[in-house]
N, C-alpha and C positions, 0 to 999 in steps of 0.2 A: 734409568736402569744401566748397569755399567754394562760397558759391553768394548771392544777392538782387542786389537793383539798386543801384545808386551812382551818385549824377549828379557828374562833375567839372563846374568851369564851367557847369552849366545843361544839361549834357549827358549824357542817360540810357545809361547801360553795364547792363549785366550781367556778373557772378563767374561764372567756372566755372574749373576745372581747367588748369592748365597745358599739359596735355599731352592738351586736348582741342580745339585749333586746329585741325586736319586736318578738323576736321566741320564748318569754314563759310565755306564755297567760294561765296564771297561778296562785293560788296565791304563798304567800312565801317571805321571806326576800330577798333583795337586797344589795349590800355595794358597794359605790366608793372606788377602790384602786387605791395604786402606787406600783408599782412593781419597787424598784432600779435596776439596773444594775449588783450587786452582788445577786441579787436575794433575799432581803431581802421584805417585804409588808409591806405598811400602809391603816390601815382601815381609810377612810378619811369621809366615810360618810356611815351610815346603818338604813336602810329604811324598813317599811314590806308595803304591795300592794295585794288589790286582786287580782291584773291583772299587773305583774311586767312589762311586756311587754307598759303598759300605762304609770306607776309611774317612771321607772327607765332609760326611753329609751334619746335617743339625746333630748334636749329642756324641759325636766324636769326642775321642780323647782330650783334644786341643781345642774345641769349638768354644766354649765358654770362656775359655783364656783368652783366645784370639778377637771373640767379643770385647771381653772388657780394652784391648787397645786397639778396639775401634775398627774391628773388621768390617767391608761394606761388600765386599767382592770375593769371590770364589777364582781362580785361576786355573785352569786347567788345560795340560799337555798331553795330547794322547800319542803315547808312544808304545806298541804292541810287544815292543822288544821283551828280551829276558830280564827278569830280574836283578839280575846283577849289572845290566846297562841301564836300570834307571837307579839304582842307588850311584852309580858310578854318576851319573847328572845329577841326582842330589845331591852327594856332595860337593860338586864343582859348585853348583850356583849356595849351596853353604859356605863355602873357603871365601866366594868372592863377594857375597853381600850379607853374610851373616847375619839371619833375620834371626829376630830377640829369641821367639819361642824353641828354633834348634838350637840354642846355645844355653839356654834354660832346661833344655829336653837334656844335652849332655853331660850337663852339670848335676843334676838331680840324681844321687845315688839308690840304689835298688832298693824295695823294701828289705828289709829283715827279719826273719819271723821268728821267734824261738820256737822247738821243737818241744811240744809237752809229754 
């Protein structure tokens, strides 16, 4: 079961389980990882949520993405602050390890819908 701390950018997480988001009904940063084998991590995707427990859980936006490259760990920071100080730490730990799926999040243009 994954589990200990990890700081991205300077910023303290905790491992636990995928598919045990629903237990922190919270706000705070989020991140999809992969935990190799040697026990090495990738930030595959990082996220902030009022309510991690909503944003970060199985059938998220990004869950099935984050699956297919090999997500095993759930990462999570609870930090109470305001909203605008954790996007201010999202982006920090986005600038400085660029995980695939923000960089794919940002690239992705909006839909467009014609108006009938």
């Amino acid at each position: 079961m994954p589990n200990g701390r990890i700081d991205w950018a300077g910023v303290a997480f905790i491992a636990v389980g995928g598919h045990d988001a629903p237990l922190f009904k919270a706000p705070g940063l989020y991140g999809f990882g992969r935990r190799e084998w040697n026990g090495d991590r990738t930030l595959l995707y990082v996220g902030q949520a009022e309510v991690i427990a909503v944003d970060a859980a199985p059938g998220a936006q990004l869950w099935t993405q984050a699956l297919g490259l090999g997500m095993n760990e759930l990462h999570i920071c609870l930090c109470p602050g305001e909203r605008i100080d954790r996007l201010q730490l999202q982006d920090r730990i986005v600038r400085r390890l660029q995980p695939i799926l923000n960089l794919l999040d940002r690239e992705t243009p909006p839909l467009i819908r014609a108006s009938a």
